[in-house]
C-alpha angles and dihedrals in degrees: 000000000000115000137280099257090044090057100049093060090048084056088045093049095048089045085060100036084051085048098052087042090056096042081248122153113260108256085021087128119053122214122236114190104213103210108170109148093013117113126262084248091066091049087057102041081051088051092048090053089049108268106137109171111061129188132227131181102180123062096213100044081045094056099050091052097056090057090050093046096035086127096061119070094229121187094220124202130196105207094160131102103280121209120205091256101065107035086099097075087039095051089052101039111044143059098216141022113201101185102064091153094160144004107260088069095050095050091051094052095047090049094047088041105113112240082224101069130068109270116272119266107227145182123192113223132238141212106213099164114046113240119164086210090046115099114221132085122281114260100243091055098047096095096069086042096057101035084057092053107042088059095057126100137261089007128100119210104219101173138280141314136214148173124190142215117268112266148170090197111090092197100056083050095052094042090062095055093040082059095048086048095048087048096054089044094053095034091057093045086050102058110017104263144162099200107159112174130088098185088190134125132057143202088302107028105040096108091059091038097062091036080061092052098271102170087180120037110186110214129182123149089031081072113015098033128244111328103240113264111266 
């Protein structure tokens, strides 16, 4: 396994290459480096080698971490299942929350959100494919989710999240992100939006991903390795 800093240039590089294929703008799709499980040390040897926005998916790790990196000005991301007890230290930790899946989260963070902070970035997640084990709202029921959200203080609704369901079919890939895409597209028409985030795309998708209008990709074992089996 190369590196981190080597592959993080080879992500770097696929994410450009995806972006000339599809006529996008170079830097038109950001890169998240999703390090949950990896030690604050590869956090840092990412940040050395230029990676600035880092993903968490559990509170605790995430804490930790904070007190271990408190030197870097990291721009943190929860991108996890969040329960309603433990949206407070996220609330107050983090810039932006990926896995708004109803609104009772989203209240709770906007409430224990400090005045003092900017507001919360924030996507809510969907569900587009339609996996009973898969956290994130149903398509066809974003729109009240989203309309609920964008209203609410101190956060700041960004766009929209997915994850698909593993697949060997690259069209049925693609088709989920195009209907993200489509959704955040309508959504924002509807009900006179500016949402403009597509958290969608990993390790082994991001190509299509950003070919489908993807402005975040979240890697992780692309850059860090295979997270241990738990």
């Amino acid at each position: 396994m190369p590196g981190i800093e080597a592959s993080l240039r080879a992500v770097r590089a696929r994410m450009g290459a995806a972006e000339r294929e599809n006529g996008r703008a170079a830097g038109s799709a950001g890169l998240l480096a999703v390090s949950k499980t990896v030690p604050p040390a590869g956090l840092r040897e990412a940040w050395e080698a230029g990676q600035r926005a880092f993903g968490e998916s559990y509170v605790q790790e995430a804490l930790d971490k904070f007190a271990a990196l408190a030197d870097l000005p990291i721009e943190w991301h929860f991108i996890g299942p969040l329960q309603s007890n433990k949206t407070r230290p996220v609330a107050a930790n983090f810039a932006w929350v990926h896995s708004v899946d109803r609104l009772k989260i989203a209240q709770r963070l906007s409430e224990q959100r400090d005045v003092h902070l900017p507001p919360l970035n924030v996507c809510v997640q969907v569900n587009v494919s339609g996996e009973a084990s898969k956290s994130g709202v149903a398509p066809d029921e974003a729109r009240a989710l989203v309309e609920a959200v964008a209203v609410l203080p101190r956060l700041r609704l960004r766009g929209l999240m997915c994850i698909p369901e593993p697949s060997n079919d690259a069209l049925v890939i693609r088709a989920r992100f195009a209907l993200l895409r489509s959704l955040r597209d309508d959504l924002n028409a509807a009900l006179g939006l500016d949402m403009d985030t597509l958290s969608m795309g990993m390790s082994d998708d991001m190509e299509m991903a950003i070919a489908e209008g993807a402005t975040l990709v979240r890697v992780g074992s692309a850059i860090f390795g295979e997270r241990p089996a738990a």
